[in-house]
C-alpha positions in Angstrom: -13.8 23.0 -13.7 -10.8 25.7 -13.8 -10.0 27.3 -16.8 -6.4 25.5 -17.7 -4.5 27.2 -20.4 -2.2 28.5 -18.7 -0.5 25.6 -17.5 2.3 23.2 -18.4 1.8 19.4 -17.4 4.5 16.9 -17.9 3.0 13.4 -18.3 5.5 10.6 -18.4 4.9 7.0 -20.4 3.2 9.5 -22.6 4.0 7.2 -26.2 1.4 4.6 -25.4 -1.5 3.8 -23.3 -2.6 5.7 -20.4 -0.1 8.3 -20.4 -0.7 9.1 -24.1 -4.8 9.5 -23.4 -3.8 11.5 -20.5 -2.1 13.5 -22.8 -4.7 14.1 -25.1 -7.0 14.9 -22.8 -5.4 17.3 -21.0 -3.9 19.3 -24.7 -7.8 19.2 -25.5 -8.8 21.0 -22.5 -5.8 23.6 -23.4 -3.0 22.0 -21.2 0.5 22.3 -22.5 1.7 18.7 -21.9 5.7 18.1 -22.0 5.6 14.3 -23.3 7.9 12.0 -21.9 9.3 9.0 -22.9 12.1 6.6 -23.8 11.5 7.0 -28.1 11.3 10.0 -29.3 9.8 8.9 -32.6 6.5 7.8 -30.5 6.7 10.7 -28.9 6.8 13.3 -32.2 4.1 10.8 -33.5 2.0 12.2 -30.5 3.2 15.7 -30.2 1.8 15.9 -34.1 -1.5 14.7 -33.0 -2.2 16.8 -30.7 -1.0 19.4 -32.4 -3.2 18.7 -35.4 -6.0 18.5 -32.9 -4.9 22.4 -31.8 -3.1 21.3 -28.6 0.1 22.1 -27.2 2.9 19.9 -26.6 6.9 19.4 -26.2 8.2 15.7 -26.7 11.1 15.0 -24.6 12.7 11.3 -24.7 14.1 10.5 -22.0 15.4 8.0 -19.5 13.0 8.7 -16.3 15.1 6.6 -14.0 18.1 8.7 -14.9 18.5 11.5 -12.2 21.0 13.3 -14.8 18.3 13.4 -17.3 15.6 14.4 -15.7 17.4 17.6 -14.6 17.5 17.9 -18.3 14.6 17.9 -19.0 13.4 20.1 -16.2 15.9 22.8 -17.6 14.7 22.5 -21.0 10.9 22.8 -20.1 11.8 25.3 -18.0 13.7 27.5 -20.7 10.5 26.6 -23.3 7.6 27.0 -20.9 8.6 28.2 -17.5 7.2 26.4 -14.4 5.5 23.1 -14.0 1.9 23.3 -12.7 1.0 19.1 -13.0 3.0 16.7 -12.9 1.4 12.9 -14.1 3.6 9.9 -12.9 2.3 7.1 -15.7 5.4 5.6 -16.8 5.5 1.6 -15.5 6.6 -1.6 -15.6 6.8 -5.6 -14.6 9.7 -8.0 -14.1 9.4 -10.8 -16.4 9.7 -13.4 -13.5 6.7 -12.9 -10.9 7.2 -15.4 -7.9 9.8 -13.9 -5.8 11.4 -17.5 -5.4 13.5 -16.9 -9.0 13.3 -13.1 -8.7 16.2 -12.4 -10.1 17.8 -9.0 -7.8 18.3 -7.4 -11.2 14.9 -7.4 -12.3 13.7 -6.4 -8.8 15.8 -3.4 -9.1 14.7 -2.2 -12.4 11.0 -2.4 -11.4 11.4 -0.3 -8.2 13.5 2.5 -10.3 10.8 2.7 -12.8 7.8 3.0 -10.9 9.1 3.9 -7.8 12.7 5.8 -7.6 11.8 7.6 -10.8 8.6 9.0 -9.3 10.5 10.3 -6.6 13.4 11.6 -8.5 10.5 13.6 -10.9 8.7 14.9 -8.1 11.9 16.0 -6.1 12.2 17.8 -9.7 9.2 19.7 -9.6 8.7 20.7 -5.9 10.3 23.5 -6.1 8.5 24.9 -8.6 5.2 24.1 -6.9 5.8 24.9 -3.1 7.8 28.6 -4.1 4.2 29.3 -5.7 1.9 27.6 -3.4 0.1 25.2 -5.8 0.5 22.3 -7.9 -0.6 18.8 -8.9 0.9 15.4 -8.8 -0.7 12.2 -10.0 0.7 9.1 -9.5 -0.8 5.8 -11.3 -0.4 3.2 -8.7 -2.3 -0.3 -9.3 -4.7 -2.0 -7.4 -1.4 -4.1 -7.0 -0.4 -2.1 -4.2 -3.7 -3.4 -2.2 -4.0 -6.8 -3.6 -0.5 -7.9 -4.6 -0.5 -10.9 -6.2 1.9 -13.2 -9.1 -0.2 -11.3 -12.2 1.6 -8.7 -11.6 4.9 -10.1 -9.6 6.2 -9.5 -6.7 8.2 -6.6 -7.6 5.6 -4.6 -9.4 3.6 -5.1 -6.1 6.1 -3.7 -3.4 6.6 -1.1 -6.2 3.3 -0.1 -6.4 2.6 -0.2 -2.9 5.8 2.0 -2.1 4.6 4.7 -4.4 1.0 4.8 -3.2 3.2 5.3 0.3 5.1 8.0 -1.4 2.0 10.1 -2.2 0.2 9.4 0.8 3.3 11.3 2.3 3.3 13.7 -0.5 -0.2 14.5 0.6 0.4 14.6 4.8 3.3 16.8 4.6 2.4 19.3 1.8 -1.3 19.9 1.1 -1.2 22.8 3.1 1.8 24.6 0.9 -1.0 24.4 -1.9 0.5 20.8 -3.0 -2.3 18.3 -4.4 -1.2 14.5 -4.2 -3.3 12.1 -6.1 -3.1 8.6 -6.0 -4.9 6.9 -8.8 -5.8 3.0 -8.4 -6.3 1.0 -11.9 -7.5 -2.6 -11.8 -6.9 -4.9 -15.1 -6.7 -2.5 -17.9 -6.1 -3.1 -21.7 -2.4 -1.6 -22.3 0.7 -3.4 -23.7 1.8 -3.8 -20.5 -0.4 -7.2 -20.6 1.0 -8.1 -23.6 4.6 -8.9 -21.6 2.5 -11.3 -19.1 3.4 -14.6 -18.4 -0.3 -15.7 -20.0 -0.8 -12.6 -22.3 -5.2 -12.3 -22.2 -6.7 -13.0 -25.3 -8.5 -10.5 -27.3 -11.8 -12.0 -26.2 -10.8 -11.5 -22.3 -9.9 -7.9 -22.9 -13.5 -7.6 -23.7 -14.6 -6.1 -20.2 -11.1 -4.9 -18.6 -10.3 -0.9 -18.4 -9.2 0.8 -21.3 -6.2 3.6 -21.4 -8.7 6.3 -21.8 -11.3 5.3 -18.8 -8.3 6.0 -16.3 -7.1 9.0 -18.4 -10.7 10.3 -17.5 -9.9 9.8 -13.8 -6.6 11.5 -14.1 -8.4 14.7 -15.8 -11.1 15.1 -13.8 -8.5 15.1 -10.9 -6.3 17.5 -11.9 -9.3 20.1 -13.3 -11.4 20.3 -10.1 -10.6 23.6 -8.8 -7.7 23.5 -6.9 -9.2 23.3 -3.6 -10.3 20.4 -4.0 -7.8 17.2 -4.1 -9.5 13.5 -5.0 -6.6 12.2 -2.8 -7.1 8.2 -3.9 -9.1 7.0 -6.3 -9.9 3.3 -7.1 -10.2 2.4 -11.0 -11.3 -1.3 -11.6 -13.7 -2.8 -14.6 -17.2 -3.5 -13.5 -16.9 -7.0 -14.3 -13.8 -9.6 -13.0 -12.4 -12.0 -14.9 -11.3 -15.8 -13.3 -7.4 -15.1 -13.5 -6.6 -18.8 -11.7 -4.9 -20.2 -14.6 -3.2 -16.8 -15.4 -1.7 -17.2 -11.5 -0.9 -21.0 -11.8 1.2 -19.7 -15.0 2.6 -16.9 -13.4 4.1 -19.4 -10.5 6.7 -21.0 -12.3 7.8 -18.2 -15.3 11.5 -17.9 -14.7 11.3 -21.1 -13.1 14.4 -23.5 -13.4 14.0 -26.2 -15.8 12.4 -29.4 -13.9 10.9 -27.0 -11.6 7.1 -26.9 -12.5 4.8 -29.7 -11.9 4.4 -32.0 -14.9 1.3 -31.2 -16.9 
C-alpha cells in the first residue's frame, strides 16, 4: 500500500459507527482526517482519540445537507490543511415510515438530502481540488438497499441509496481518467445505531452475526490505500450468515400506518 501521510481525508458521519472506524483507521495509517458531523462534542471526543493514539485530526460540526456550510467547511480545511486528497461519504439515514403508502413527502425529502443531495453537494466541493491535480479518492457507502430495496430499510432510503450508487458510477465513467477514483462500497445488515431507529429494533442476540462498523471501515481503507492506480470501483459488504427478517418486514408494513389500518393481531 502507498505511503499516506501526506494526505488530508474528510470522512463524514465520523461521531459514530462506520465513519468513526473509518476514521481511526485511516489517522492510524497517518491520514489527516477532517471529522464531520452534526455534534461537535462527539466529534472532539473523537478528534482526542485519535490524537491520543498519535493521529491527526480536525473536527468540524456541521450540517452536510447545507450547501452554505459545506463551503465552510471546505474553506476552513482548506486554510488548516490545504487540499483534499479523499473524500469518505458515510453520513446516513432512514425515514421513520418505510411503506411508501404513508410516506410522508417530508420524510422522503430528508432522506434523499442526507444520503443523496449531500453527497453530491460534498463531492461538487472537492472536485476541484482533485481534477486541478489529477488524483483523488471518493468513497461513497451505499447499502445493499440500492440492489435489494425492501421495507427494512423504506422506501426512501432505497431510491436514496440506489441514486448514490448511480452517482458514483457516473463519478467513475466520466472522471477516472483525470486521475479521479470512485468507490462504491455495498454494506449488508451491519450493527450501527442506525438499527436502533428501526421499526423492530434487532435484539442484542440477532446482532450476533451482522457486520460491524469496523469490518466495512476495513473495506473503505483498503480502498483508498491501494496505490492509486488501482480503483476497487464496487464492492459488496454483507455478514456471512442471514438472518430471517420476515417479521421485521411484516412490522415495517404498517409503521406510520393510520390507526385501524393494520390487520388485527
Amino acid at each position: 500500500m502507498t505511503a499516506s501521510a501526506d494526505k488530508t481525508a474528510i470522512i463524514t458521519g465520523a461521531g459514530s459507527g462506520m465513519g468513526l472506524e473509518t476514521a481511526r483507521l485511516l489517522a492510524r495509517d497517518g491520514v489527516t482526517v477532517v471529522l464531520l458531523g452534526r455534534r461537535q462534542q462527539a466529534l472532539d471526543a473523537v478528534a482526542d482519540g485519535l490524537r491520543a493514539e498519535g493521529g491527526r485530526a480536525l473536527p468540524l460540526a456541521a450540517d452536510v445537507t447545507s450547501s452554505e456550510e459545506i463551503t465552510q467547511v471546505i474553506d476552513e480545511v482548506h486554510a488548516q490543511l490545504g487540499p483534499v486528497d479523499i473524500l469518505v461519504n458515510s453520513a446516513g439515514g432512514s425515514s421513520s415510515v418505510l411503506n411508501p403508502r404513508w410516506l410522508p413527502a417530508e420524510e422522503w425529502r430528508q432522506v434523499l438530502e442526507v444520503n443523496l443531495t449531500a453527497v453530491f453537494q460534498l463531492t461538487q466541493a472537492v472536485l476541484p481540488d482533485m481534477l486541478d491535480r489529477g488524483t483523488g479518492t471518493i468513497v461513497t457507502v451505499s447499502s445493499l438497499a440500492a440492489t435489494n430495496p425492501n421495507l427494512l430499510g423504506g422506501a426512501a432510503y432505497g431510491a436514496a441509496k440506489a441514486g448514490v450508487r448511480n452517482f458514483m458510477t457516473f463519478l467513475h465513467n466520466t472522471f477516472r481518467h483525470q486521475g479521479l477514483r470512485a468507490i462504491t462500497v455495498l454494506p449488508g445488515e451491519a450493527d450501527t445505531p442506525l438499527l436502533d431507529g428501526r421499526a423492530r429494533p434487532p435484539a442484542p442476540e440477532e446482532r450476533t452475526h451482522m457486520l460491524r462498523p469496523v469490518d466495512v471501515a476495513e473495506a473503505i481503507r483498503l480502498a483508498v490505500l491501494l496505490p492509486q492506480r488501482v480503483v476497487l470501483q464496487e464492492m459488496t459488504v454483507a455478514p456471512t450468515r442471514q438472518r430471517d427478517t420476515s417479521g421485521d418486514l411484516e412490522i415495517s408494513r404498517w409503521a406510520g400506518a393510520p390507526a385501524g389500518s393494520a390487520p388485527q393481531t
